[in-house]
Steps between C-alpha positions, in 0.01 A plus 500: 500500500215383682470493867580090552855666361503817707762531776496832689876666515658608788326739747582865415327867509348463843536617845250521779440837700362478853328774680394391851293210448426564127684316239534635153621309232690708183605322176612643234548342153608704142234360222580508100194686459342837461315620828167524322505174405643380852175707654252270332664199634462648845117566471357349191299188651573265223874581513507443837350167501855428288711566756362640886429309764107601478248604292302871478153540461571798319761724375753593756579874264224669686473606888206332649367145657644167340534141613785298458476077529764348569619209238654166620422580862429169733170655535356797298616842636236773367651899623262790515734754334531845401709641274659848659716626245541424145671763245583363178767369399720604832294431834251214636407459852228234656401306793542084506380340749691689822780625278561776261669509170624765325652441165751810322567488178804699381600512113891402458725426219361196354160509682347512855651528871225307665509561895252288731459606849267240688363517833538133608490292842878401578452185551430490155768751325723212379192343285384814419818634327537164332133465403556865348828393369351209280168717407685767350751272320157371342397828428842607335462203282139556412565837412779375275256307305655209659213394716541191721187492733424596812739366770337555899339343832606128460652556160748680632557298808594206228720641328922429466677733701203659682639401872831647408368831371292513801788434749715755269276767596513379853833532505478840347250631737748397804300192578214689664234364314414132346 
């Protein structure tokens, strides 16, 4: 399938937690891979140019400074970023832009429980669970050895059924965000 063919499914595996003013966003998703190998998706720099919505300077497996670009932006979007946390195959944490991910990896019956918590502006927690939703189908796929390209910033914005998945999670989220 390539991604001219791709239409996302329905919005699923996310909820939003709000503490005060801060906005977390949690997905979770079950891979059909190993955690090892779903680690070095996560912070190998040419896997992630496969399937994230930026690109590392370096390796994201080791604590310490990296900058992330954002790809398909309007205008270029260039994060000083640090890496906080990152024990193979089970833990990464790092800064992007004014949010924080942290990615756990949990080994399952067939593969990998993959949980994303994201620290993310609300206005934006709709797009953001359906940009993650759509990156992390690619990266399912690529893993699969059924790679379809890199689907994000206007890409995704074109694509069938991207307004619906967005107002699914809307509607999932209790309508608080866009």
């Amino acid at each position: 399938m390539s991604s001219r063919e791709y239409v996302p499914g329905p919005a699923a595996g996310a909820k939003v937690r709000k503490e005060g003013e801060r906005w977390t966003l949690v997905l979770v998703r079950d891979l059909r891979h190993p955690p090892a190998r779903v680690w070095q998706a996560l912070t190998d720099p040419a896997q992630l140019s496969a399937w994230a919505p930026f690109d590392a300077d370096r390796d994201l497996g080791a604590v310490g400074p990296v900058t992330l670009s954002t790809v398909g932006a309007p205008t270029p979007q260039v994060s000083a970023s640090a890496v906080r946390r990152a024990e193979a195959p089970r833990l990464l944490e790092y800064t992007w832009g004014d949010g924080e991910l942290r990615w756990e990896l949990e080994p399952i019956a067939g593969g990998t429980r993959l949980t994303l918590w994201h620290g993310i502006d609300r206005r934006f927690v709709s797009w953001g669970a359906a940009g993650w939703h759509v990156c992390l189908d690619v990266l399912d796929r690529r893993l699969a050895g059924e790679p379809m390209g890199r689907i994000v910033g206007a890409d995704a914005l074109k694509l069938a059924g991207w307004q619906r998945l967005v107002g699914e999670y809307a509607a999932q989220f209790g309508g608080e965000s866009a």
